[in-house]
CHARMM internal coordinates of N, CA and C (Angstrom, degrees):
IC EDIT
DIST 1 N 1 CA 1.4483
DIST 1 CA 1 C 1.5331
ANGL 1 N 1 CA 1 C 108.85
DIST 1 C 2 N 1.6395
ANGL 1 CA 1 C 2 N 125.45
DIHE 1 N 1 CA 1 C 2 N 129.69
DIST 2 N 2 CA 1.3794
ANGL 1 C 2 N 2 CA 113.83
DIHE 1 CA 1 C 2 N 2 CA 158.14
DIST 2 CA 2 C 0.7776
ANGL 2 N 2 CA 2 C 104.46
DIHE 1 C 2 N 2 CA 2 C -51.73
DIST 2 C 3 N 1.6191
ANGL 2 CA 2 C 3 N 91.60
DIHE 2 N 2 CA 2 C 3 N -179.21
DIST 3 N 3 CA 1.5700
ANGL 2 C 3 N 3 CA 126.12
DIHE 2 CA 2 C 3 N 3 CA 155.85
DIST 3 CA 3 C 1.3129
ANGL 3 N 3 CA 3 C 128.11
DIHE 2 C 3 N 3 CA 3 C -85.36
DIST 3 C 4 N 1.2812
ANGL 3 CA 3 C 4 N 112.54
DIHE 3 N 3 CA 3 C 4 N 160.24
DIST 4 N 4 CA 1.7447
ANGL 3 C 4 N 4 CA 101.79
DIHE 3 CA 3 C 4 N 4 CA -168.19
DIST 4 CA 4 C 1.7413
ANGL 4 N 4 CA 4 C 105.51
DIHE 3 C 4 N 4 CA 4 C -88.74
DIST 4 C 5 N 1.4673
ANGL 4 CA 4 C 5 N 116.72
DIHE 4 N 4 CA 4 C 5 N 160.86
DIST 5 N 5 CA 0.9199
ANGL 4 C 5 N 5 CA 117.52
DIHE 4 CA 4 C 5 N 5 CA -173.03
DIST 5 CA 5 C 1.0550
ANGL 5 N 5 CA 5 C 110.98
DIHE 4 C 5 N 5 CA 5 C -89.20
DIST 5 C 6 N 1.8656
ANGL 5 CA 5 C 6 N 147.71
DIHE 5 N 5 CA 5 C 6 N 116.29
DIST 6 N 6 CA 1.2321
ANGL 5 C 6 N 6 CA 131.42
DIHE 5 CA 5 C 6 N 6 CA 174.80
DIST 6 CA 6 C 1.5061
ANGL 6 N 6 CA 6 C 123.92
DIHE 5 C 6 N 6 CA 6 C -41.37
DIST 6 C 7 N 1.4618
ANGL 6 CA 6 C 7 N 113.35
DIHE 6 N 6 CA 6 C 7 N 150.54
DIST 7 N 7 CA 1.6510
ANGL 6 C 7 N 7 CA 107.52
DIHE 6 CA 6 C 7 N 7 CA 163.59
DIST 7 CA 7 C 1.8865
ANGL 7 N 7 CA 7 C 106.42
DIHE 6 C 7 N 7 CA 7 C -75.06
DIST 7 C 8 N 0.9838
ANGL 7 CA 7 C 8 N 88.03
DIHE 7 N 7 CA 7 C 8 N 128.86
DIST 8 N 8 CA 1.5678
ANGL 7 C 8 N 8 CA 82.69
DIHE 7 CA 7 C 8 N 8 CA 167.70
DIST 8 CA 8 C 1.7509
ANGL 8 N 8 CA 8 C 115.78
DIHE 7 C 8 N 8 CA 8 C -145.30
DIST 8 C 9 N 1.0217
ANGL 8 CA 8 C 9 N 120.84
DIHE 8 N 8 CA 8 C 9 N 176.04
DIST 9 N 9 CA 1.7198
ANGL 8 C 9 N 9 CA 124.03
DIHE 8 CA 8 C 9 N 9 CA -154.66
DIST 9 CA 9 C 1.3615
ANGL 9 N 9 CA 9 C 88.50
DIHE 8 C 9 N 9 CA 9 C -94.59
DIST 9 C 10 N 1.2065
ANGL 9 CA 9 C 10 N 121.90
DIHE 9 N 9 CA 9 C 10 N 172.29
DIST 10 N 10 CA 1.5773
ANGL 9 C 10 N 10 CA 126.64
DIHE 9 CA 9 C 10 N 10 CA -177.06
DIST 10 CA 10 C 1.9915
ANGL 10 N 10 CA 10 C 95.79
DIHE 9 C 10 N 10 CA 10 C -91.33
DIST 10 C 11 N 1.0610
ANGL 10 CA 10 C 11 N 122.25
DIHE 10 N 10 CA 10 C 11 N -7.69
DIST 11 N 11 CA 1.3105
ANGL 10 C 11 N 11 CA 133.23
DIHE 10 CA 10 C 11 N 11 CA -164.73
DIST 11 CA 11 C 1.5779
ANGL 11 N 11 CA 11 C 91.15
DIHE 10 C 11 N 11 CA 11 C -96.60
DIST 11 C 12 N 1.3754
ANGL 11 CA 11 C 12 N 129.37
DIHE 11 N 11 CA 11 C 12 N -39.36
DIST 12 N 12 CA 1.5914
ANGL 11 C 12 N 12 CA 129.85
DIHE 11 CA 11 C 12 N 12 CA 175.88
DIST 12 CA 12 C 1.3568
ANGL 12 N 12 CA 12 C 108.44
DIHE 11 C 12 N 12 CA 12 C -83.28
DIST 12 C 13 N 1.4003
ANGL 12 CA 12 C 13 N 125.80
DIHE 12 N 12 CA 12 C 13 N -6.66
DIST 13 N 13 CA 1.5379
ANGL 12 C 13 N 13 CA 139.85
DIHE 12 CA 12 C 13 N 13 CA -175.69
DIST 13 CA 13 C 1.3871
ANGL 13 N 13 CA 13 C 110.68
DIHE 12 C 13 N 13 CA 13 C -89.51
DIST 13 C 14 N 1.1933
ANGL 13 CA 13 C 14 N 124.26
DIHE 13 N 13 CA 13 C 14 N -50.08
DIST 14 N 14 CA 1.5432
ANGL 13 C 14 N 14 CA 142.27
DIHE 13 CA 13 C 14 N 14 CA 151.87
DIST 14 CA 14 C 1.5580
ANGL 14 N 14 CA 14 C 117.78
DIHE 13 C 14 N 14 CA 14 C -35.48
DIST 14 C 15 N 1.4756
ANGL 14 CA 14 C 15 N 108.07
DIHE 14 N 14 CA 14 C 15 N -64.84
DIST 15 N 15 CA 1.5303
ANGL 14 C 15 N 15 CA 122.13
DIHE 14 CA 14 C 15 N 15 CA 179.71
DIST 15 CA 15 C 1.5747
ANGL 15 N 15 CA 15 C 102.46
DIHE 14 C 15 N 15 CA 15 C -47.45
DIST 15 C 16 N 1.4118
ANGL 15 CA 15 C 16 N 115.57
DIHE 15 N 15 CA 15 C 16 N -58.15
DIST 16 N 16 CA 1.3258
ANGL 15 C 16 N 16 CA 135.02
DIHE 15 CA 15 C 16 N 16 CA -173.47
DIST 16 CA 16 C 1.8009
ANGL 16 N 16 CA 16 C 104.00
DIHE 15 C 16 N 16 CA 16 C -42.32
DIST 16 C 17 N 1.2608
ANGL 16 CA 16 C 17 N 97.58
DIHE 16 N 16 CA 16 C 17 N -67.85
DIST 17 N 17 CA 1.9839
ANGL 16 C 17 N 17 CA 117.69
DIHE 16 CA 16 C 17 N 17 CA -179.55
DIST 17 CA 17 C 1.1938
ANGL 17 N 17 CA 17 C 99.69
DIHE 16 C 17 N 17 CA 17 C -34.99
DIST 17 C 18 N 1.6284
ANGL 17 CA 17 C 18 N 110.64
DIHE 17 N 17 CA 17 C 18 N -72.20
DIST 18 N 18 CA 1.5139
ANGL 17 C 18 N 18 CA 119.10
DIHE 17 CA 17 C 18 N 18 CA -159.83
DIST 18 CA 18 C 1.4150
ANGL 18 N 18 CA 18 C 103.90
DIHE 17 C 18 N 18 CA 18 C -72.51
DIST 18 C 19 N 1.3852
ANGL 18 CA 18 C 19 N 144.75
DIHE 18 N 18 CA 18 C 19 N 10.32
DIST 19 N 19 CA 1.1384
ANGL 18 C 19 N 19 CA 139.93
DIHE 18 CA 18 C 19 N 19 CA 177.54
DIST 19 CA 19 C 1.7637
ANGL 19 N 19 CA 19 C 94.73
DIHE 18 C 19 N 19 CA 19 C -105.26
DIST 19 C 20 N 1.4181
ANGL 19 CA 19 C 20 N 129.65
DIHE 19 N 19 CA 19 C 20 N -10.86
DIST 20 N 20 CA 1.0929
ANGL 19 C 20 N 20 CA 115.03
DIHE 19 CA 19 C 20 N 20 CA -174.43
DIST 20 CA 20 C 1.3999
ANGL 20 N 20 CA 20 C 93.08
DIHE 19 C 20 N 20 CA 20 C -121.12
DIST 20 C 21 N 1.0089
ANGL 20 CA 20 C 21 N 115.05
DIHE 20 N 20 CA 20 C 21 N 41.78
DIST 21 N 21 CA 1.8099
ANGL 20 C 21 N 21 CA 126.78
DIHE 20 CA 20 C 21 N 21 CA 169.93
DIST 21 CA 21 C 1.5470
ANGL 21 N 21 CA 21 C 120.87
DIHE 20 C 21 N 21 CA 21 C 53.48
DIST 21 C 22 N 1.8205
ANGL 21 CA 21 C 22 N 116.91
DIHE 21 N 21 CA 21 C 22 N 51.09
DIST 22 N 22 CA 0.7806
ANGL 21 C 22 N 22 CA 119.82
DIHE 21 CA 21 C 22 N 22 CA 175.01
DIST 22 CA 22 C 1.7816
ANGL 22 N 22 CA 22 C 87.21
DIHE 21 C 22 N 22 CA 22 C -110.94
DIST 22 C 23 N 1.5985
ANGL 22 CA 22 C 23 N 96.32
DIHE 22 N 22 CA 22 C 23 N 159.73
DIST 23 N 23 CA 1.2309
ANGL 22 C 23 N 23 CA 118.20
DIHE 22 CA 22 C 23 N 23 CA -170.12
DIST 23 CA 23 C 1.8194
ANGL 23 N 23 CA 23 C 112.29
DIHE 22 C 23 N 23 CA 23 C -110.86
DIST 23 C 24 N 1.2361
ANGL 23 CA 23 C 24 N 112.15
DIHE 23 N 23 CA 23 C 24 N 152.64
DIST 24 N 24 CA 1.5027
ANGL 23 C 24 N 24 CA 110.26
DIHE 23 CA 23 C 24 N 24 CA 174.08
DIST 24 CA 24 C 1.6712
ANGL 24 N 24 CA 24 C 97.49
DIHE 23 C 24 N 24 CA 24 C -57.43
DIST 24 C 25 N 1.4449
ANGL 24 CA 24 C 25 N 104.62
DIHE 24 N 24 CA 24 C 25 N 163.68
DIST 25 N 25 CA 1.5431
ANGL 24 C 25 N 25 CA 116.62
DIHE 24 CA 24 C 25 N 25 CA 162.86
DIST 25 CA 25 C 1.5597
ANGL 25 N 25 CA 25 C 131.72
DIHE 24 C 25 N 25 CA 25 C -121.83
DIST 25 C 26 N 1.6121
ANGL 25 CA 25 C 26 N 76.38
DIHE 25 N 25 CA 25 C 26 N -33.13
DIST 26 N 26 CA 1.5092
ANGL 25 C 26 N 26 CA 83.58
DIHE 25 CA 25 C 26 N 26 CA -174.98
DIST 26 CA 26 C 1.5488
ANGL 26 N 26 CA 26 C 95.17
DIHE 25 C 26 N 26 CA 26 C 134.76
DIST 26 C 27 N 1.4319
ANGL 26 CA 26 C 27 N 115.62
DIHE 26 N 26 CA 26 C 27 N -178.13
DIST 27 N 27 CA 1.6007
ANGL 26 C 27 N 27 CA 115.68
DIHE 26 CA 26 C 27 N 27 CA -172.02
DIST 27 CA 27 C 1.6017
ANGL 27 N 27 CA 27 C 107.64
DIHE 26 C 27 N 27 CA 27 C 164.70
DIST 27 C 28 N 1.2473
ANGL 27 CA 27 C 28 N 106.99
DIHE 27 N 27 CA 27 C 28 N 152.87
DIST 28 N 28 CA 1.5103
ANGL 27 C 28 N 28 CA 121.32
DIHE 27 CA 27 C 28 N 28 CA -174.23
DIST 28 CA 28 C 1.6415
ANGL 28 N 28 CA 28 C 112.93
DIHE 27 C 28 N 28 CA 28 C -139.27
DIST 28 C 29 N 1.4544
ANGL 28 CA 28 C 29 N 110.48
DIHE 28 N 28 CA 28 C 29 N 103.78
DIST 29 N 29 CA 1.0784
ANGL 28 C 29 N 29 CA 121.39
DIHE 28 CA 28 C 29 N 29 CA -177.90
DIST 29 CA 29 C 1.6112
ANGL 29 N 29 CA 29 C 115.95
DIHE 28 C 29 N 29 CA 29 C 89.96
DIST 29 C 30 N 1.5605
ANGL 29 CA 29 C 30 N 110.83
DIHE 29 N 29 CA 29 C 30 N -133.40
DIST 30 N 30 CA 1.1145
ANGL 29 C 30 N 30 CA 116.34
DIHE 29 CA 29 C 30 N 30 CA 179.88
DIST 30 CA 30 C 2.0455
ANGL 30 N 30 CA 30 C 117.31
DIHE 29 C 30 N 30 CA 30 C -94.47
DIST 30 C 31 N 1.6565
ANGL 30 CA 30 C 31 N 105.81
DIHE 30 N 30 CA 30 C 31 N 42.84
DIST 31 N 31 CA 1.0744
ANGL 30 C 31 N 31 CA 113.02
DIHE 30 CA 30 C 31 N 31 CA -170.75
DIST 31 CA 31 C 1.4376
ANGL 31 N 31 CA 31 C 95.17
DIHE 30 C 31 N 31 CA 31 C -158.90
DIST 31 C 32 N 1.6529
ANGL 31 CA 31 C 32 N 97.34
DIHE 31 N 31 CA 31 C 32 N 139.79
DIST 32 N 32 CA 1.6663
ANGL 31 C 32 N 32 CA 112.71
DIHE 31 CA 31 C 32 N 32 CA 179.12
DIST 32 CA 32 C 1.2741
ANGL 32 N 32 CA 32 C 108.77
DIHE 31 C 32 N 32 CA 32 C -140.69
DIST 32 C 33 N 1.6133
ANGL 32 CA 32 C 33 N 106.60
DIHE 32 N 32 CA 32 C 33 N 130.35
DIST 33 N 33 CA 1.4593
ANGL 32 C 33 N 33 CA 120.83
DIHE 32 CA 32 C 33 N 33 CA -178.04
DIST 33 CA 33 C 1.8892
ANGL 33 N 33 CA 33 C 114.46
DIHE 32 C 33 N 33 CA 33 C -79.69
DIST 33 C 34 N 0.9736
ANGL 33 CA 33 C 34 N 85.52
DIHE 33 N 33 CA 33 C 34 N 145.30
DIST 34 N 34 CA 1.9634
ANGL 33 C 34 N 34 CA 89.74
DIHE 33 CA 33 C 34 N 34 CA 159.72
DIST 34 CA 34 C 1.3783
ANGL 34 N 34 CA 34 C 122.69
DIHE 33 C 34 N 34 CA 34 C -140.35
DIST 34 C 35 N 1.0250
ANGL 34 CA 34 C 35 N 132.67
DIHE 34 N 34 CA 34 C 35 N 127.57
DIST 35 N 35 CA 1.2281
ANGL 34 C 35 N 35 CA 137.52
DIHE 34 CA 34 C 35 N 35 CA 174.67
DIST 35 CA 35 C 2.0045
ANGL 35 N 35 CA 35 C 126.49
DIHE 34 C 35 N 35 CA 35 C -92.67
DIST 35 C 36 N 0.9589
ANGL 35 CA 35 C 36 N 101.82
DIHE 35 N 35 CA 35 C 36 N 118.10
DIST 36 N 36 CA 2.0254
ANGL 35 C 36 N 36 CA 91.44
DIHE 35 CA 35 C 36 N 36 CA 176.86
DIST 36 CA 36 C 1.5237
ANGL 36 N 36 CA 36 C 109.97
DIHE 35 C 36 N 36 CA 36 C -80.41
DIST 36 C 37 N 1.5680
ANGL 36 CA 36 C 37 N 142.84
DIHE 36 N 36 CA 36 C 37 N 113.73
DIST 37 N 37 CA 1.5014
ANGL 36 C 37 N 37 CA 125.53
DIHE 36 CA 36 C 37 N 37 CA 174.59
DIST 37 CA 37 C 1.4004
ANGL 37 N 37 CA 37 C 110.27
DIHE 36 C 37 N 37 CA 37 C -58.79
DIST 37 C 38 N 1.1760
ANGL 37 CA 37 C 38 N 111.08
DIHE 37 N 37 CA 37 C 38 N -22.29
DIST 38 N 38 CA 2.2342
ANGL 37 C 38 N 38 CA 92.54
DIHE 37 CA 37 C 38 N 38 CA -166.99
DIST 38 CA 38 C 1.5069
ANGL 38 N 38 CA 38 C 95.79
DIHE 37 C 38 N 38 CA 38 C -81.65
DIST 38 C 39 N 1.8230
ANGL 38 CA 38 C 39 N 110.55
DIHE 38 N 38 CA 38 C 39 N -52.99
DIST 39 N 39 CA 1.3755
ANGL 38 C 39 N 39 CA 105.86
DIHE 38 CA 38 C 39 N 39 CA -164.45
DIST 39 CA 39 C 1.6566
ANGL 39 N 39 CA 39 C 119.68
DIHE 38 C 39 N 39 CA 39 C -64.55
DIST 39 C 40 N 1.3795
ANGL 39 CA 39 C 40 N 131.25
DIHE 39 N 39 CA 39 C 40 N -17.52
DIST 40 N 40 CA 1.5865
ANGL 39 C 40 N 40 CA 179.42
DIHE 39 CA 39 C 40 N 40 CA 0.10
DIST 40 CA 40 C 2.0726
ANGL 40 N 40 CA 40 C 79.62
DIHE 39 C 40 N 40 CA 40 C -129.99
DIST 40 C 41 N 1.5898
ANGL 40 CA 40 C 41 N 98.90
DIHE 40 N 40 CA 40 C 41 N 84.02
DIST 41 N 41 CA 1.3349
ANGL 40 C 41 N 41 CA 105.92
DIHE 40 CA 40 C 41 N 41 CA 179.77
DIST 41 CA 41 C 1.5273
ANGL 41 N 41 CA 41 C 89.33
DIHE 40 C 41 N 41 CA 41 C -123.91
DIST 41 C 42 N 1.6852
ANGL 41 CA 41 C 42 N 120.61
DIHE 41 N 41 CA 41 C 42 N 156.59
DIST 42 N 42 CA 1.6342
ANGL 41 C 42 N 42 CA 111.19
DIHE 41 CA 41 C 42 N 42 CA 149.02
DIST 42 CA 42 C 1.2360
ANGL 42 N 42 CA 42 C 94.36
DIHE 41 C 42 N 42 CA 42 C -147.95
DIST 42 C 43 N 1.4965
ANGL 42 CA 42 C 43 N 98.37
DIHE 42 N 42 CA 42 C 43 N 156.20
DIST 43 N 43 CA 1.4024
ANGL 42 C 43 N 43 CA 118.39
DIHE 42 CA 42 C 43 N 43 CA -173.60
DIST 43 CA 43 C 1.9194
ANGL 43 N 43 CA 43 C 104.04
DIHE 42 C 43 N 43 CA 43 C -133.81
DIST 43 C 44 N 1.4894
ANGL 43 CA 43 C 44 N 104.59
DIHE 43 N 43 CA 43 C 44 N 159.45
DIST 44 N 44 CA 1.1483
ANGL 43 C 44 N 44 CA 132.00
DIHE 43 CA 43 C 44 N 44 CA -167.95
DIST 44 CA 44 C 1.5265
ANGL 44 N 44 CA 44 C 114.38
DIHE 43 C 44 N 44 CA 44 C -96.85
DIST 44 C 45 N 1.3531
ANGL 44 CA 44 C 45 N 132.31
DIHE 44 N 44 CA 44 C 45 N 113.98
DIST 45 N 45 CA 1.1593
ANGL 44 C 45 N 45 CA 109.54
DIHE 44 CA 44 C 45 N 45 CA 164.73
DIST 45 CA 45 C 1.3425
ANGL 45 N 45 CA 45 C 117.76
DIHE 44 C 45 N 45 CA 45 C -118.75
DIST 45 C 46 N 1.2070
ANGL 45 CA 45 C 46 N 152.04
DIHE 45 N 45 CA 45 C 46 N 153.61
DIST 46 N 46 CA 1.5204
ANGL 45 C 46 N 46 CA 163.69
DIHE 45 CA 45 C 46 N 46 CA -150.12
DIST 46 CA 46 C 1.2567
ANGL 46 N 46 CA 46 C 103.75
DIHE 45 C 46 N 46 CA 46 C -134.01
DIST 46 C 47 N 1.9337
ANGL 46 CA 46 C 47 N 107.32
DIHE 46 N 46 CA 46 C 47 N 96.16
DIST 47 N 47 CA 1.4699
ANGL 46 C 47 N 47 CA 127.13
DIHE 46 CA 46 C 47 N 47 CA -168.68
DIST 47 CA 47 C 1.6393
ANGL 47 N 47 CA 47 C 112.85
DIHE 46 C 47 N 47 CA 47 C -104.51
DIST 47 C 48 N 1.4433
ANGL 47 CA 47 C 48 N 110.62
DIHE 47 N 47 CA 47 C 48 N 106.48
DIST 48 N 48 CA 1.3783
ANGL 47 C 48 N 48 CA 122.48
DIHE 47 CA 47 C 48 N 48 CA -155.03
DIST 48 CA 48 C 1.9116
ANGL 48 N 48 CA 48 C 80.58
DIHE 47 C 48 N 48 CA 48 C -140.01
DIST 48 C 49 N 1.4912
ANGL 48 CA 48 C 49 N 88.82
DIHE 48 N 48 CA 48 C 49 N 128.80
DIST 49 N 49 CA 1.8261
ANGL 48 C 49 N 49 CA 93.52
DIHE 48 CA 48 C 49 N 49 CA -179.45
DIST 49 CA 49 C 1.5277
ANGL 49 N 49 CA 49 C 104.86
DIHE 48 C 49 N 49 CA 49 C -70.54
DIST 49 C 50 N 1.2083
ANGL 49 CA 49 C 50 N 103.04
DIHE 49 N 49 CA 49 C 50 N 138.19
DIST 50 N 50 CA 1.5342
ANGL 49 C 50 N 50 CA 117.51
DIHE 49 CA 49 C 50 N 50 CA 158.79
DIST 50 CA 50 C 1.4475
ANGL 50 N 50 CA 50 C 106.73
DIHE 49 C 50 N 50 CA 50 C 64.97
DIST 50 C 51 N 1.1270
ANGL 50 CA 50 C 51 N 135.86
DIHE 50 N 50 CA 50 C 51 N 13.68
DIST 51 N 51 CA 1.2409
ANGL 50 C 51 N 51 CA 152.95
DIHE 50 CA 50 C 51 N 51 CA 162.75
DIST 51 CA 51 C 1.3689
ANGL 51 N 51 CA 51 C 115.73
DIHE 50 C 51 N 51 CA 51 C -66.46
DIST 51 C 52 N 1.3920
ANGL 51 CA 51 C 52 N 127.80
DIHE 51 N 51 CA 51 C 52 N 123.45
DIST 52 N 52 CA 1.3152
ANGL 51 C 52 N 52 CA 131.25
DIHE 51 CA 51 C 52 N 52 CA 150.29
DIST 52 CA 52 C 1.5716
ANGL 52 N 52 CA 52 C 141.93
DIHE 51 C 52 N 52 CA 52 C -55.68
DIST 52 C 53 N 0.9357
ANGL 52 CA 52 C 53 N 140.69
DIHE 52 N 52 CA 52 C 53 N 102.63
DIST 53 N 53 CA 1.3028
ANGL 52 C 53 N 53 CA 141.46
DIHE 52 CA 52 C 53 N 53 CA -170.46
DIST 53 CA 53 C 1.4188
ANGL 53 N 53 CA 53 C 110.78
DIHE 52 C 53 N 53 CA 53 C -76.09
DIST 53 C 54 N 1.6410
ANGL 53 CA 53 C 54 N 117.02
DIHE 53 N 53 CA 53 C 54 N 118.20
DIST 54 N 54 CA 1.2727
ANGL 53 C 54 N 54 CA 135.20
DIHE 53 CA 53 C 54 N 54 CA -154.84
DIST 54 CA 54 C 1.3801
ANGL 54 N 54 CA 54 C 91.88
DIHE 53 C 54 N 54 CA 54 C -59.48
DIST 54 C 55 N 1.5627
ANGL 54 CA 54 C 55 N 131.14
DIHE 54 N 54 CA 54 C 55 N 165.80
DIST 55 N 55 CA 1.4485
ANGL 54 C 55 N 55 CA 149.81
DIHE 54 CA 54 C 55 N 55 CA 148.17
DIST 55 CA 55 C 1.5769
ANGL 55 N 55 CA 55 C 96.32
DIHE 54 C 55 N 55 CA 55 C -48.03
DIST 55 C 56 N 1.2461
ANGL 55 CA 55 C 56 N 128.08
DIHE 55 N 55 CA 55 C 56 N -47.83
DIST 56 N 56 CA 1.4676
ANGL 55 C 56 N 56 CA 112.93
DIHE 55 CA 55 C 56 N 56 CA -151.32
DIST 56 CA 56 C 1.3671
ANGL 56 N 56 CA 56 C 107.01
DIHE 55 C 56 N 56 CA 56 C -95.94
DIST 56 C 57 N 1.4527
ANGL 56 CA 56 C 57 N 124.39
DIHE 56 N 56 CA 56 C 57 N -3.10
DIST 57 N 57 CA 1.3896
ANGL 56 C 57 N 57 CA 142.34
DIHE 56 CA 56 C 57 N 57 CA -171.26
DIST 57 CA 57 C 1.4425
ANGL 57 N 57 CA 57 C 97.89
DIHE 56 C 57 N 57 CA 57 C -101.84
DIST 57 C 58 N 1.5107
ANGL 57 CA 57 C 58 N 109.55
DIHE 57 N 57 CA 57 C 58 N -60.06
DIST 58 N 58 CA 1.6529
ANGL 57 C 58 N 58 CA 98.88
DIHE 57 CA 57 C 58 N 58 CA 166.63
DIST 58 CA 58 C 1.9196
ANGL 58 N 58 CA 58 C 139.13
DIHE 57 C 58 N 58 CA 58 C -35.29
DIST 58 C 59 N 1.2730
ANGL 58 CA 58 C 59 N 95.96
DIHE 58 N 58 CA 58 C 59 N -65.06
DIST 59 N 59 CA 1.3280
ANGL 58 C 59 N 59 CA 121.09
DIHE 58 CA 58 C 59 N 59 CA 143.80
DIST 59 CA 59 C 1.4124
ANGL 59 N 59 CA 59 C 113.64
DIHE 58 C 59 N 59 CA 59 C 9.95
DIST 59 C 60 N 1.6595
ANGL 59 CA 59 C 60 N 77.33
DIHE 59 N 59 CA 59 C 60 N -106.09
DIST 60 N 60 CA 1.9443
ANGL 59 C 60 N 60 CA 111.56
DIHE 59 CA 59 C 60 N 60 CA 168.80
DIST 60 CA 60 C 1.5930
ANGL 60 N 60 CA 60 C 98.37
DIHE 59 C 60 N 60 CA 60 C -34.59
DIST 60 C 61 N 1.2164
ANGL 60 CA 60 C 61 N 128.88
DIHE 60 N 60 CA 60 C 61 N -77.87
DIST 61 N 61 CA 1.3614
ANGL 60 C 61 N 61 CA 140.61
DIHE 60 CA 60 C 61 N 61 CA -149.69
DIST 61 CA 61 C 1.8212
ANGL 61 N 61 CA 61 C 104.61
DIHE 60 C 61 N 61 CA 61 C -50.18
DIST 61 C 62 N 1.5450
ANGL 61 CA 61 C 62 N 107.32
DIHE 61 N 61 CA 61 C 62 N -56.68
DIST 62 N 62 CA 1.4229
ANGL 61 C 62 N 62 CA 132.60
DIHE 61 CA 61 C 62 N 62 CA 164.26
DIST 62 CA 62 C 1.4526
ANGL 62 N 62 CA 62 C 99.41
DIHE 61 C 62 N 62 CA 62 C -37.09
DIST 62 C 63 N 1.6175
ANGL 62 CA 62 C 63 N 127.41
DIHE 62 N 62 CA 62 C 63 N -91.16
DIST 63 N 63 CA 1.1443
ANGL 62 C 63 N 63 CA 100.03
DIHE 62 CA 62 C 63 N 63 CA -158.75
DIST 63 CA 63 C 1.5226
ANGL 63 N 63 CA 63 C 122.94
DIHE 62 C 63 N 63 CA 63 C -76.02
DIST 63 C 64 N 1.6799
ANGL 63 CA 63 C 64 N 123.10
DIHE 63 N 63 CA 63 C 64 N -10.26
DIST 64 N 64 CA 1.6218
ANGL 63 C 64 N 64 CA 109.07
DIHE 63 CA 63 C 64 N 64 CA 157.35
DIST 64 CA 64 C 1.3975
ANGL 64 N 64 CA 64 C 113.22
DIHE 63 C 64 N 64 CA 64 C -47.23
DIST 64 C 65 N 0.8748
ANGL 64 CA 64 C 65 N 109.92
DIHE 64 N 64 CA 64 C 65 N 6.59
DIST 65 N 65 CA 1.9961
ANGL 64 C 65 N 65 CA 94.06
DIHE 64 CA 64 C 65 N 65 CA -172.17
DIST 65 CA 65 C 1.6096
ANGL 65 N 65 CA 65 C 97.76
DIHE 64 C 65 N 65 CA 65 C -133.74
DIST 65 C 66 N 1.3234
ANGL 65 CA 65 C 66 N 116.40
DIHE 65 N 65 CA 65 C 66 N 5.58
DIST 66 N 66 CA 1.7883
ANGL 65 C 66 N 66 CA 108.27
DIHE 65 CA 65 C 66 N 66 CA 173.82
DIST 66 CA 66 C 1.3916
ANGL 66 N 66 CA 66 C 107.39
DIHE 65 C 66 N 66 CA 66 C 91.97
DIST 66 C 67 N 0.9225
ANGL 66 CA 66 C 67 N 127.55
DIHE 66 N 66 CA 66 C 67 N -18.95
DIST 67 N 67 CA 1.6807
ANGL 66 C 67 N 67 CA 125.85
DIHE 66 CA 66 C 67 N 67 CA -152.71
DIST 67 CA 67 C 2.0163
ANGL 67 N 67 CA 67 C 115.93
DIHE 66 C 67 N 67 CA 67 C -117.58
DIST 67 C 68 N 1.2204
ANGL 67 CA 67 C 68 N 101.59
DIHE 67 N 67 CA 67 C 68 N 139.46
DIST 68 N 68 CA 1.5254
ANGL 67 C 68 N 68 CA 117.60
DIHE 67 CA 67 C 68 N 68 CA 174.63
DIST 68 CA 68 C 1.1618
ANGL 68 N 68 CA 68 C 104.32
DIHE 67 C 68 N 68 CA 68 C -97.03
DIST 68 C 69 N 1.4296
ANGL 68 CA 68 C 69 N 102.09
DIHE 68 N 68 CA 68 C 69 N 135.00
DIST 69 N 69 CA 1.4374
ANGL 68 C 69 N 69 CA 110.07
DIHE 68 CA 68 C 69 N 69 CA 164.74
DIST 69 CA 69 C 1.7380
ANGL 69 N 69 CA 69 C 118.90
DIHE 68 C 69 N 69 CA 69 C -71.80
DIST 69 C 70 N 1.0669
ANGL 69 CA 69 C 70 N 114.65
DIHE 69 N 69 CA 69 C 70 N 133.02
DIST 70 N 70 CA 1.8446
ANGL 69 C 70 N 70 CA 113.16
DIHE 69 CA 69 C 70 N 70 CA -179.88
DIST 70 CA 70 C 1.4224
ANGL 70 N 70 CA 70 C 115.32
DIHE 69 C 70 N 70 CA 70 C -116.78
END
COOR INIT
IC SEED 1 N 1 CA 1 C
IC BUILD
């Protein structure tokens, strides 16, 4: 069995990215892109205050970008 995916804020989702060397992109509205240069992946995140980011959105988001949560 995995592990469960924490709830976390789209604001701890960001911190997370840019700690694994994804970069701002740019963004329109209530959504902000990031891009990685080595992996040349980008991903979307949907920035709503104080909001939880679903398990199944996490997920998704995680593996567009290569990466497990630990």
């Amino acid at each position: 069995m995995s592990p469960r995916l924490p709830r976390i804020t789209a604001k701890e989702l960001i911190r997370f990215l840019k700690s694994q060397g994804f970069v701002h992109e740019g963004g329109k509205g209530s959504h902000q892109h990031f891009y990685h240069p080595k992996r040349r992946c980008r991903v979307t995140i949907p920035v709503h205050a104080g909001k939880i980011i679903g398990p199944g959105l996490l997920k998704a988001i995680l593996t567009q970008a290569g990466l497990e949560w630990k």
